[in-house]
KOLKE-304994 format. One record per atom (N, C-alpha, C): residue in one letter; x, y, z. Coordinates in steps of 0.1 Angstrom, whole numbers, plus 5000, padded with zeros to 4 digits. Atoms other than C-alpha are relative to their C-alpha. Layout:
# KOLKE-304994
atom zavex:A | px:X | py:Y | pz:Z
...
END
This chain:
# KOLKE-304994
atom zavex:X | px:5009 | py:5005 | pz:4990
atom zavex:X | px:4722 | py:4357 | pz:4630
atom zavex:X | px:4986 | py:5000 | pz:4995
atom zavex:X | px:5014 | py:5002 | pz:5006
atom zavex:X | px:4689 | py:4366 | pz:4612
atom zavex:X | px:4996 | py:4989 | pz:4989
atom zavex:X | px:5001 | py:5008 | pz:5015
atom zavex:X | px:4696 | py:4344 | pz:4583
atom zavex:X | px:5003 | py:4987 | pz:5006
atom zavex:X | px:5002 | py:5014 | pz:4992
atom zavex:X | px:4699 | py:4314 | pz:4610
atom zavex:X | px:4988 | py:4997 | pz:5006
atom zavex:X | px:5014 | py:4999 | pz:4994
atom zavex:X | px:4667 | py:4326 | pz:4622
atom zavex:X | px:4988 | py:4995 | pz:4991
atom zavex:X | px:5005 | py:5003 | pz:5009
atom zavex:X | px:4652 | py:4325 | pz:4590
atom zavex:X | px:5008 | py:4987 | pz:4985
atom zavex:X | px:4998 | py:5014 | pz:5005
atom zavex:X | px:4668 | py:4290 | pz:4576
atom zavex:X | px:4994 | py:4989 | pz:5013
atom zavex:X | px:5006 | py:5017 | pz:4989
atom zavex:X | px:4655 | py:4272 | pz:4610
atom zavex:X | px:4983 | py:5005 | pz:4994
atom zavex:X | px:5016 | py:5008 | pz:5001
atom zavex:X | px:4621 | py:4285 | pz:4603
atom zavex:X | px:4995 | py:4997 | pz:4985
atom zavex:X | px:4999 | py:5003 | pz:5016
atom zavex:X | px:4624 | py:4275 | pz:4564
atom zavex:X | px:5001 | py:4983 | pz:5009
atom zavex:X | px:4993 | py:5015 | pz:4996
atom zavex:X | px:4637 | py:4238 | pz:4580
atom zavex:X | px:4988 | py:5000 | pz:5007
atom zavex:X | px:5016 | py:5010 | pz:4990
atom zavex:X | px:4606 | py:4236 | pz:4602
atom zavex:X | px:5004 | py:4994 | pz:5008
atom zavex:X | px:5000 | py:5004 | pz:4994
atom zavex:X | px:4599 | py:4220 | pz:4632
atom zavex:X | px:5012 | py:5006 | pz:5012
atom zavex:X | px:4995 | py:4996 | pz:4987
atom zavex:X | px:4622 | py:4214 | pz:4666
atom zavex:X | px:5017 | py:5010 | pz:4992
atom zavex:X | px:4991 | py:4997 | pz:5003
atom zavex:X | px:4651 | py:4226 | pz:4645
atom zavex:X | px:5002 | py:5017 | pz:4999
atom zavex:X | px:5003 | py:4987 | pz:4994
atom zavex:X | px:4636 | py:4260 | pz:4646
atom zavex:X | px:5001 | py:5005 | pz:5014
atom zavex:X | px:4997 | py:5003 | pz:4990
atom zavex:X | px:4635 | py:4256 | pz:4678
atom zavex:X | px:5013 | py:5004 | pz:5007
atom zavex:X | px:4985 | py:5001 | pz:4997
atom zavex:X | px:4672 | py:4248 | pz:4685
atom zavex:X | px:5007 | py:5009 | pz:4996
atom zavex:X | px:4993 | py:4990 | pz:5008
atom zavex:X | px:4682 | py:4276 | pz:4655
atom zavex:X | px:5004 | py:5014 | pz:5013
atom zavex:X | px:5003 | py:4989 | pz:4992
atom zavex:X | px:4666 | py:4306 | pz:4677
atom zavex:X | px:5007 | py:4996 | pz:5016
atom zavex:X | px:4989 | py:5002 | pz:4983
atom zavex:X | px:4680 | py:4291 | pz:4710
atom zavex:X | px:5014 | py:5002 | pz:4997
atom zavex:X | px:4987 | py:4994 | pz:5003
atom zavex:X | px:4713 | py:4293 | pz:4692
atom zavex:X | px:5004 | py:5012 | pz:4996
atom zavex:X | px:4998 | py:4987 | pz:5007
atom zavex:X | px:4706 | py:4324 | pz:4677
atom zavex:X | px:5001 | py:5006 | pz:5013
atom zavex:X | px:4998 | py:4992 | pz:4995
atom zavex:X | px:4696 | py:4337 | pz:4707
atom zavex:X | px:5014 | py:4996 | pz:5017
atom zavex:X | px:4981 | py:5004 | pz:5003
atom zavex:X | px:4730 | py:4320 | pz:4724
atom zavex:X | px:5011 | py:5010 | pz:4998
atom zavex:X | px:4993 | py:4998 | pz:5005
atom zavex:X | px:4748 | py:4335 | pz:4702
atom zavex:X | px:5001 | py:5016 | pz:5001
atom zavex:X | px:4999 | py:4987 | pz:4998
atom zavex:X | px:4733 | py:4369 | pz:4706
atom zavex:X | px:5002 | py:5004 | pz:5017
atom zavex:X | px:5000 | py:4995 | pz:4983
atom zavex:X | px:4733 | py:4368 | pz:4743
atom zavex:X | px:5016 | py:5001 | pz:5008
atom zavex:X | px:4986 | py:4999 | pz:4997
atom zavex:X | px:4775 | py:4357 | pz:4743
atom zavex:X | px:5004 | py:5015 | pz:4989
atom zavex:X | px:4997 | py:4990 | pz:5006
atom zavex:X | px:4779 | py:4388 | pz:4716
atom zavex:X | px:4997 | py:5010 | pz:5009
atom zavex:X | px:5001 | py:4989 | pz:4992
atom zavex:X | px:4759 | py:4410 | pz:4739
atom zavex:X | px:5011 | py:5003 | pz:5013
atom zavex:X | px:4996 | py:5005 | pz:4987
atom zavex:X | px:4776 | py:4394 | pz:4767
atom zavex:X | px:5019 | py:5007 | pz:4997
atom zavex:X | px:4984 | py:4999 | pz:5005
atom zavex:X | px:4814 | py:4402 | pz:4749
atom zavex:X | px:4995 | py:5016 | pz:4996
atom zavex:X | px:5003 | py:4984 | pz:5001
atom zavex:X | px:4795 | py:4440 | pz:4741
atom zavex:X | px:5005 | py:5005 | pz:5009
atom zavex:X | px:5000 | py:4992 | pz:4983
atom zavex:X | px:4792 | py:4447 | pz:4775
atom zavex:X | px:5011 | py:5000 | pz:5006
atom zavex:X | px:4989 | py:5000 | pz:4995
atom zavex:X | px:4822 | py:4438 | pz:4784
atom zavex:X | px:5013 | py:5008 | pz:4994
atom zavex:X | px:4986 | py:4993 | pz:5008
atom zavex:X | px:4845 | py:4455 | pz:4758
atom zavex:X | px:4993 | py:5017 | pz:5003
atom zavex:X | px:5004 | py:4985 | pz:4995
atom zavex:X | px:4823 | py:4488 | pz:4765
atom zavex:X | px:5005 | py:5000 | pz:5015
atom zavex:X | px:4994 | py:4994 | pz:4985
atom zavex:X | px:4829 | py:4484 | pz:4802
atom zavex:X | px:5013 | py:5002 | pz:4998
atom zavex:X | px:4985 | py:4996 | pz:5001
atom zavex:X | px:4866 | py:4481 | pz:4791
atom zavex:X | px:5003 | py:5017 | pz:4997
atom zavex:X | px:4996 | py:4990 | pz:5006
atom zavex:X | px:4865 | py:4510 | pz:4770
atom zavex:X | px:4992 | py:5011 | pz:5012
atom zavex:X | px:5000 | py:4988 | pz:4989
atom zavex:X | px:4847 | py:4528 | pz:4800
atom zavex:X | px:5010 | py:5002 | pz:5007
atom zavex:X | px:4986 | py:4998 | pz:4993
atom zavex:X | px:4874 | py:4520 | pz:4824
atom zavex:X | px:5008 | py:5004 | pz:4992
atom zavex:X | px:4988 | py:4998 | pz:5001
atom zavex:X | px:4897 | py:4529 | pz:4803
atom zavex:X | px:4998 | py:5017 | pz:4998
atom zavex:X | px:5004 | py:4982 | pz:4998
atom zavex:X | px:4881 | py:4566 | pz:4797
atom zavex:X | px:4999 | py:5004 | pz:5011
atom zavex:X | px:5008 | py:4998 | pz:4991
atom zavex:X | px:4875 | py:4566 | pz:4831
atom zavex:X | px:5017 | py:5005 | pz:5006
atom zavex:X | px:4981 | py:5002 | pz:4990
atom zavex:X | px:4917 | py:4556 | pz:4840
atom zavex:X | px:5004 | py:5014 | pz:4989
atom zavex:X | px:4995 | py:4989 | pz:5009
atom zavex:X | px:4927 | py:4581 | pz:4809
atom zavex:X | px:4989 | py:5016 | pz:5006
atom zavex:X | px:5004 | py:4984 | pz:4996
atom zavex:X | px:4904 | py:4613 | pz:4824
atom zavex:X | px:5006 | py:4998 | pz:5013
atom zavex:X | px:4997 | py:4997 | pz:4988
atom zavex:X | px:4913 | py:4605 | pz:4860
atom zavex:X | px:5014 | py:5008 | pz:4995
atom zavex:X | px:4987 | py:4998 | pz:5003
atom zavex:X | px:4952 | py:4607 | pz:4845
atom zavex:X | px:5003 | py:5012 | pz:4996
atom zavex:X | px:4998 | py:4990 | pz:5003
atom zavex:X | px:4947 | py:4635 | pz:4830
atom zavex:X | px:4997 | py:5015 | pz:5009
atom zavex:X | px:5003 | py:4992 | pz:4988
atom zavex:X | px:4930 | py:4653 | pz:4859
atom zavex:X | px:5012 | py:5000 | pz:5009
atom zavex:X | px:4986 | py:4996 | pz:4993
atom zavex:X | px:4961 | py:4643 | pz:4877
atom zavex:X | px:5007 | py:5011 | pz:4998
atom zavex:X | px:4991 | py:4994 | pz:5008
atom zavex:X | px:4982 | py:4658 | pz:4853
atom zavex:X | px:4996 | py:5015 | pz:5002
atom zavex:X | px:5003 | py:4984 | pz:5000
atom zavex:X | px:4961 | py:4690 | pz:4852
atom zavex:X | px:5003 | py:5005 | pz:5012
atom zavex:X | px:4999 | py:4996 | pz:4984
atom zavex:X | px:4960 | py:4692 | pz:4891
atom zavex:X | px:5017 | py:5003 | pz:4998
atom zavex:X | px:4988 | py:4997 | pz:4998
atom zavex:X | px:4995 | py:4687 | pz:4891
atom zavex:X | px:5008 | py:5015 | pz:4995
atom zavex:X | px:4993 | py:4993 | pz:5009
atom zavex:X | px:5004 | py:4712 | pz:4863
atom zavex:X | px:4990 | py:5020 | pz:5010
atom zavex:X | px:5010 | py:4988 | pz:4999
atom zavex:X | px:4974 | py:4741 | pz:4880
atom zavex:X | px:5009 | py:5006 | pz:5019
atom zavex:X | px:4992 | py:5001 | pz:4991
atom zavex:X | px:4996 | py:4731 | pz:4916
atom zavex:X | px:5016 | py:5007 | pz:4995
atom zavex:X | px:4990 | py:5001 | pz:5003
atom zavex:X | px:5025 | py:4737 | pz:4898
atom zavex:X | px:5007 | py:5018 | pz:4996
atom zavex:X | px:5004 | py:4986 | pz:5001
atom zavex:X | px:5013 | py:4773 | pz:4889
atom zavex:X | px:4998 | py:5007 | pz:5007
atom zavex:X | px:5000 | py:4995 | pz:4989
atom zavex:X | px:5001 | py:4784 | pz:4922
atom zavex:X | px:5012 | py:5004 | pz:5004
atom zavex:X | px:4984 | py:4997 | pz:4989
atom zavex:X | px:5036 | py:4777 | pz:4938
atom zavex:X | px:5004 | py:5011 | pz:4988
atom zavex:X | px:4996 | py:4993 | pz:5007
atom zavex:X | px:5049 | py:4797 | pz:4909
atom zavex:X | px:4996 | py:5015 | pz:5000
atom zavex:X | px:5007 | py:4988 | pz:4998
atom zavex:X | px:5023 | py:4826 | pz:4915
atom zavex:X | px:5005 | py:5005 | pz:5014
atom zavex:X | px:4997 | py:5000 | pz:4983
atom zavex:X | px:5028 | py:4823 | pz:4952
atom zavex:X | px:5018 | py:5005 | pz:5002
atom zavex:X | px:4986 | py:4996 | pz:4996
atom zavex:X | px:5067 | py:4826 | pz:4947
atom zavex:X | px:5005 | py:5017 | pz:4995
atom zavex:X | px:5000 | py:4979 | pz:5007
atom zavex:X | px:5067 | py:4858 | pz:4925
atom zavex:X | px:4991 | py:5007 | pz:5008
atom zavex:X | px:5006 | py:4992 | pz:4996
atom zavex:X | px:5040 | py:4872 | pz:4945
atom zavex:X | px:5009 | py:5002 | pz:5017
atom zavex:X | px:4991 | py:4998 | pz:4985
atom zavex:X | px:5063 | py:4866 | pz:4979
atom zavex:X | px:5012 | py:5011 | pz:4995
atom zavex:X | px:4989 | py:4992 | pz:5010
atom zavex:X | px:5093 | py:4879 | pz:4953
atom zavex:X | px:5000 | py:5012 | pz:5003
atom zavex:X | px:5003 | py:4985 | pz:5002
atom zavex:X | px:5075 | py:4910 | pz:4950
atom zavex:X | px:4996 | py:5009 | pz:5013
atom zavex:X | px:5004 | py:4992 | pz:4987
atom zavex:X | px:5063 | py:4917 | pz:4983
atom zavex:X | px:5014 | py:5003 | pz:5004
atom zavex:X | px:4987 | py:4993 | pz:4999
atom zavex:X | px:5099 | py:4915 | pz:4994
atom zavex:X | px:5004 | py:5009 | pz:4998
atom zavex:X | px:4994 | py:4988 | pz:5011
atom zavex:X | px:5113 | py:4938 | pz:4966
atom zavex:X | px:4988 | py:5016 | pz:5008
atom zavex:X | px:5007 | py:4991 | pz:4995
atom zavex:X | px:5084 | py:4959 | pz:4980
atom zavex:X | px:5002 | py:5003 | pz:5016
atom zavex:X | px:4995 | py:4997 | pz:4988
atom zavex:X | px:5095 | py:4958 | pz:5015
atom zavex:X | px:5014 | py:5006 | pz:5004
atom zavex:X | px:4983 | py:4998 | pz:5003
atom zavex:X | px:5130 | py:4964 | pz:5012
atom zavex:X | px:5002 | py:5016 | pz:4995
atom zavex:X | px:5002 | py:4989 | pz:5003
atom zavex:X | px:5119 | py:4992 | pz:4990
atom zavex:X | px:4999 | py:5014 | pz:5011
atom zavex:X | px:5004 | py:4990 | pz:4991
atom zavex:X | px:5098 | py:5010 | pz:5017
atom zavex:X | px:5008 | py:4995 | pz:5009
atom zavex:X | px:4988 | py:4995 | pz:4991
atom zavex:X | px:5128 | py:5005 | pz:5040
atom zavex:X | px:5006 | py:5007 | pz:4995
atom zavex:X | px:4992 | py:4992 | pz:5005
atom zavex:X | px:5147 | py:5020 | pz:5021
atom zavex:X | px:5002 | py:5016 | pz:4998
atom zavex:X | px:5003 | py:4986 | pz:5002
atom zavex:X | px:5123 | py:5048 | pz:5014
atom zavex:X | px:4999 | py:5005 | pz:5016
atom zavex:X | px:5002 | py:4997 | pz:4985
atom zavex:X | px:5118 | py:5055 | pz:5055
atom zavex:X | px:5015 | py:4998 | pz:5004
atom zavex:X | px:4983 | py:4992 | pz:4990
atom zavex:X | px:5156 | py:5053 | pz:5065
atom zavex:X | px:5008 | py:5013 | pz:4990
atom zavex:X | px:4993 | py:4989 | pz:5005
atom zavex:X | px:5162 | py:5079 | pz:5038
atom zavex:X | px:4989 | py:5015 | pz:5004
atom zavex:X | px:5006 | py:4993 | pz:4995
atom zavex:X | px:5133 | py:5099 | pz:5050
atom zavex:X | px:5005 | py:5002 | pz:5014
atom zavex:X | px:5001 | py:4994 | pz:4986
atom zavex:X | px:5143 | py:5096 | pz:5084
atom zavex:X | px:5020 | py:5005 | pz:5001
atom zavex:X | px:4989 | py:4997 | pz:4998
atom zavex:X | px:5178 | py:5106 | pz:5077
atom zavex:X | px:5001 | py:5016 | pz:4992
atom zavex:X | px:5000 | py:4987 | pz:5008
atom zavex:X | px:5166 | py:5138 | pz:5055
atom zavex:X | px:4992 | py:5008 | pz:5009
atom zavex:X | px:5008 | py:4994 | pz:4990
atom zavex:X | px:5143 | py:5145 | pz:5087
atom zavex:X | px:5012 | py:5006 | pz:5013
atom zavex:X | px:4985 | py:4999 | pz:4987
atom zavex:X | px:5178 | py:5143 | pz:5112
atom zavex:X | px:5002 | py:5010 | pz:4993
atom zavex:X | px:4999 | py:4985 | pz:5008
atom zavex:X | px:5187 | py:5169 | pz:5088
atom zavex:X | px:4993 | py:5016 | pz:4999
atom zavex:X | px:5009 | py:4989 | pz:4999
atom zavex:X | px:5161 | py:5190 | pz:5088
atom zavex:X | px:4999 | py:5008 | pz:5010
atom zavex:X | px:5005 | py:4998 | pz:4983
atom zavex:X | px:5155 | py:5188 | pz:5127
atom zavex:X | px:5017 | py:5012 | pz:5002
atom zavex:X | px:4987 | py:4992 | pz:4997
atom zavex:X | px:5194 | py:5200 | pz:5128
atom zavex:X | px:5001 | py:5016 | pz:4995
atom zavex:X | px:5001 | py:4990 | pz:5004
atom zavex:X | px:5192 | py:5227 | pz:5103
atom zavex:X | px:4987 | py:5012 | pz:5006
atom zavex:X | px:5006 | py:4993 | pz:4990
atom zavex:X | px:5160 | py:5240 | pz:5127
atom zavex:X | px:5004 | py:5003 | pz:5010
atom zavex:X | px:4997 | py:4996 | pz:4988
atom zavex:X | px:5177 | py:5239 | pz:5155
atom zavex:X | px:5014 | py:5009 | pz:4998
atom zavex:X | px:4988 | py:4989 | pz:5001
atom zavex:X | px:5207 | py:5258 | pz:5139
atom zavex:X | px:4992 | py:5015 | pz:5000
atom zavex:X | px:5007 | py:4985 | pz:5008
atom zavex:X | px:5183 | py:5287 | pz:5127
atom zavex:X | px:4990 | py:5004 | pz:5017
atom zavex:X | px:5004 | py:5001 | pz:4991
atom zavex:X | px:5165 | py:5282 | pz:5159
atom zavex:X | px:5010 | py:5008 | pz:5015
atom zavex:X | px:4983 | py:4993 | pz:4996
atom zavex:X | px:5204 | py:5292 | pz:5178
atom zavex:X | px:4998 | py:5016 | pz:4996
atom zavex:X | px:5000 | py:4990 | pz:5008
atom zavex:X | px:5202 | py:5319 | pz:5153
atom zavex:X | px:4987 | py:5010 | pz:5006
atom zavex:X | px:5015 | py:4992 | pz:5001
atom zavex:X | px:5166 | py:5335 | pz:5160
atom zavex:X | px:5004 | py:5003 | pz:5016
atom zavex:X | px:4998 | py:5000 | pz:4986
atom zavex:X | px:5173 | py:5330 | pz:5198
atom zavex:X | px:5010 | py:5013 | pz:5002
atom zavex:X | px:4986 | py:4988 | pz:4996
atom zavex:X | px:5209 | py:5353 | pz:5197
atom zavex:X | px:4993 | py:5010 | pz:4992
atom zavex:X | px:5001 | py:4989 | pz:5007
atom zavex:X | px:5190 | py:5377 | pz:5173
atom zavex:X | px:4992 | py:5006 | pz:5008
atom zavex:X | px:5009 | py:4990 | pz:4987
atom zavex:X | px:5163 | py:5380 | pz:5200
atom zavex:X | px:5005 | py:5009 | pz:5010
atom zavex:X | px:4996 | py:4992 | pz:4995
atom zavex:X | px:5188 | py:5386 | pz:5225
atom zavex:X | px:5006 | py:5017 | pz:4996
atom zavex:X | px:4995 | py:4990 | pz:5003
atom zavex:X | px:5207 | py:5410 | pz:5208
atom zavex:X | px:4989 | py:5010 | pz:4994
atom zavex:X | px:5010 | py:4989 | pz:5000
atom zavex:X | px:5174 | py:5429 | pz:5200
atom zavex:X | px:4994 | py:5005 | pz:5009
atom zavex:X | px:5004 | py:4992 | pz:4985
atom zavex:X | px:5165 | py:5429 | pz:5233
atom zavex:X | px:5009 | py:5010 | pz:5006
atom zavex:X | px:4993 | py:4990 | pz:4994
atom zavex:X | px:5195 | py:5446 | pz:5245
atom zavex:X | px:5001 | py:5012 | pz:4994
atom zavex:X | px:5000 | py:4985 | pz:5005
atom zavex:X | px:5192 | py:5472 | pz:5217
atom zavex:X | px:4985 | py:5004 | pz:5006
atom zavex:X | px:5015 | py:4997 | pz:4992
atom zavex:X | px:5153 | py:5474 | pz:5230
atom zavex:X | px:5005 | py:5010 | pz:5015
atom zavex:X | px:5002 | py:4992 | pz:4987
atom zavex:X | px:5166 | py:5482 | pz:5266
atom zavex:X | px:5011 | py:5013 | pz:5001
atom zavex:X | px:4990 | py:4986 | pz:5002
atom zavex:X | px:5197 | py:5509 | pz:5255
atom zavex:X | px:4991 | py:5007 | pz:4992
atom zavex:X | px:5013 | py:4993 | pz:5007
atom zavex:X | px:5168 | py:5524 | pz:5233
atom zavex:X | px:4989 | py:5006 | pz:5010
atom zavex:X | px:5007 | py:4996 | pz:4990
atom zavex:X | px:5147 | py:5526 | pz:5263
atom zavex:X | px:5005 | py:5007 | pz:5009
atom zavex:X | px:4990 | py:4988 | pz:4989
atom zavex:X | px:5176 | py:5543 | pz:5285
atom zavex:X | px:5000 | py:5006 | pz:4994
atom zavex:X | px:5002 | py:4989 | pz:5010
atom zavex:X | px:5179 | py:5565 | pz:5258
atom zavex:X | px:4991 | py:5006 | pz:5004
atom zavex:X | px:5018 | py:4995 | pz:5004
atom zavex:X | px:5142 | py:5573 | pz:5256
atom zavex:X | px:5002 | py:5006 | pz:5015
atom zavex:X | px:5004 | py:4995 | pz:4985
atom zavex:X | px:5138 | py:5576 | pz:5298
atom zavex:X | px:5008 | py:5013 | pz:4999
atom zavex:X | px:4991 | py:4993 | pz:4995
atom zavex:X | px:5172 | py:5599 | pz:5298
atom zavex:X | px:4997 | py:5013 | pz:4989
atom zavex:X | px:5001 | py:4989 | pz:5009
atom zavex:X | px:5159 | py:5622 | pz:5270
atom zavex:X | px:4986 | py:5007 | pz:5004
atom zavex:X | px:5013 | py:4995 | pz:4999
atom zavex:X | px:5126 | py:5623 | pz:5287
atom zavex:X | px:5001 | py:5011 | pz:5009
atom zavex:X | px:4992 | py:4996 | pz:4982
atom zavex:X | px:5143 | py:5633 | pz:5323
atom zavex:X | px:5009 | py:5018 | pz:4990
atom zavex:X | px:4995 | py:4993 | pz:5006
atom zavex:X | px:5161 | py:5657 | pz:5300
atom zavex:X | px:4993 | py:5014 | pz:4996
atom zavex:X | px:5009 | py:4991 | pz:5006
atom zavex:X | px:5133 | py:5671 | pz:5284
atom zavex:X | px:4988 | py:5011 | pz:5011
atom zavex:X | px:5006 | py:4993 | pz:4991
atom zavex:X | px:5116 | py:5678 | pz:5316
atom zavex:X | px:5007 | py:5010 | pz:5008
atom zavex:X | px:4993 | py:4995 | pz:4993
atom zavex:X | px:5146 | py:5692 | pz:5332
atom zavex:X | px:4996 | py:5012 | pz:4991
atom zavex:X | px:5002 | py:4985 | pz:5011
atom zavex:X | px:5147 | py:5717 | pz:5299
atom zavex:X | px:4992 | py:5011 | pz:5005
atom zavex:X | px:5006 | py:4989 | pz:4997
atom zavex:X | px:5116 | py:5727 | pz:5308
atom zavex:X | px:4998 | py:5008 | pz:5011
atom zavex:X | px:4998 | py:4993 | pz:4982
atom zavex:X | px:5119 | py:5734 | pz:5346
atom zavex:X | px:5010 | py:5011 | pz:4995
atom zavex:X | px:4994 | py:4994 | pz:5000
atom zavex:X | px:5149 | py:5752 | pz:5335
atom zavex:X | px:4996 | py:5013 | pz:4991
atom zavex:X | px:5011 | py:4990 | pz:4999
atom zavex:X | px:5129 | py:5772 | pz:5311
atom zavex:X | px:4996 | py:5009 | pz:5006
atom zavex:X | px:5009 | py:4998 | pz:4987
atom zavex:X | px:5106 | py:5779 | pz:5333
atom zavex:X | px:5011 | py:5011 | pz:5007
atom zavex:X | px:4995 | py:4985 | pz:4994
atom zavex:X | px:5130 | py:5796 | pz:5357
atom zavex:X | px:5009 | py:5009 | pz:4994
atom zavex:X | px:4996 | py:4988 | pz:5008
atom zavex:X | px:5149 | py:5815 | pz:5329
atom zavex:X | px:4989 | py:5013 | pz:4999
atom zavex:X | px:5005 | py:4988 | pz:5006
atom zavex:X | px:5120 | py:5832 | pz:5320
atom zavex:X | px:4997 | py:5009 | pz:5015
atom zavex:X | px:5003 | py:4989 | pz:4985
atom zavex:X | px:5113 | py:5839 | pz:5362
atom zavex:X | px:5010 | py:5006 | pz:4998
atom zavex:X | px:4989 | py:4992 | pz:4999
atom zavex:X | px:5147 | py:5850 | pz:5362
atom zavex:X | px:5005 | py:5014 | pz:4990
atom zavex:X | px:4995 | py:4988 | pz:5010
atom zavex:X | px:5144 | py:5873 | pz:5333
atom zavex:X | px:4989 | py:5007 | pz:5002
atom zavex:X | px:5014 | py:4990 | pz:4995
atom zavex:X | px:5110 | py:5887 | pz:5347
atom zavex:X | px:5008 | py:5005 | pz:5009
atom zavex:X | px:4995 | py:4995 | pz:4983
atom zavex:X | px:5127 | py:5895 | pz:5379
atom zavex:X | px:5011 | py:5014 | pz:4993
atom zavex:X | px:4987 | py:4992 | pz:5011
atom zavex:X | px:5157 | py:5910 | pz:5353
atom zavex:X | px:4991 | py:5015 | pz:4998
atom zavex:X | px:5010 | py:4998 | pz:5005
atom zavex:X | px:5129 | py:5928 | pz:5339
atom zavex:X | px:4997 | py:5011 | pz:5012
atom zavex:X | px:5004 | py:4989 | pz:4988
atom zavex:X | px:5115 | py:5943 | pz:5371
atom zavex:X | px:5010 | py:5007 | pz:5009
atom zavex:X | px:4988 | py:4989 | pz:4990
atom zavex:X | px:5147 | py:5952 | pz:5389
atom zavex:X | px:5007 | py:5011 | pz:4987
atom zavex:X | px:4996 | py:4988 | pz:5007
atom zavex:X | px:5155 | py:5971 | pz:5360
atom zavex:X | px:4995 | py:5014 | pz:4997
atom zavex:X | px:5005 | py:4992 | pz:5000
atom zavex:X | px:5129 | py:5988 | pz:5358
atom zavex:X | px:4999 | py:5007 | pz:5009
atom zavex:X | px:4996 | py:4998 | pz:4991
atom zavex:X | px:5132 | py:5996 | pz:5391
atom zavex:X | px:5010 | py:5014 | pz:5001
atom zavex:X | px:4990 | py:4994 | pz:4997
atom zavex:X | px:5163 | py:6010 | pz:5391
atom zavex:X | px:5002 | py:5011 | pz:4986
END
C-alpha cells in the first residue's frame, strides 16, 4: 500500500490523486475486512467463554446436588443413630426404674419389719420398767416388813 503511495506521487499529477484514493480504498476495505474478522473472533470468544461458563455452572450444579445428597446421607445416618441411642437409653432406664422399685419393695418390708422389732422392743422396755418399779415397791416393803421383824422381836 505505501509503495502505491509512493509510485503515484513519483508519476505525478491526477494519478497521485487516484493512487491514494485507491490506497486509501484499499485500506479502508482491509480495515473494513479487520473489523469484521475481529468482531468474528470476538463473538467467537464471547460463544466459547459463555460455553464454557455453562459447562462450569453445570459441572459447580452438579457438585452442590452431590454435597447436598451426602450431607442429607449423613444427617440421616445421624438420625437413625440418635434413635437408636434414645430407645436404648429409654429401655436401660425401664430397667433401672424396675430394679428401684424392686429395692424400693425391699426397703419398705425392711421398714416394716423394723418397725415391729421397734414396737416388741418397746413392750419389752415398758414391761421391764413396770417391773423395775414393782421391784422397788416390793423392796420397799421388804425392808418395812423386816423393820417391823426387827421390832417385834425385840419386843418379845
Amino acid at each position: 500500500m505505501s509503495e502505491n503511495v509512493i509510485i503515484a506521487l513519483i508519476s505525478g499529477g491526477t494519478g497521485i490523486i487516484t493512487a491514494v484514493i485507491g490506497s486509501i480504498g484499499a485500506l479502508h476495505v482491509t480495515a473494513k475486512k479487520d473489523r469484521a474478522q475481529q468482531q468474528a473472533n470476538n463473538e467467537k470468544q464471547k460463544e466459547d467463554l459463555k460455553q464454557e461458563l455453562i459447562k462450569y455452572h453445570e459441572k459447580n450444579r452438579e457438585e452442590m446436588r452431590e454435597i447436598r445428597e451426602k450431607d442429607l446421607r449423613e444427617m440421616r445416618e445421624d438420625i437413625a443413630s440418635v434413635r437408636e441411642d434414645v430407645t436404648a437409653m429409654g429401655a436401660n432406664l425401664q430397667q433401672k426404674i424396675a430394679v428401684v422399685e424392686v429395692e424400693v419393695g425391699h426397703t419398705r418390708s425392711d421398714v416394716n419389719t423394723l418397725s415391729a422389732r421397734v414396737e416388741k422392743h418397746n413392750g419389752v422396755i415398758e414391761r421391764t420398767y413396770r417391773l423395775e418399779e414393782t421391784d422397788k415397791l416390793l423392796e420397799e416393803k421388804i425392808k418395812v416388813a423386816n423393820h417391823r421383824i426387827e421390832d417385834l422381836e425385840r419386843k418379845v
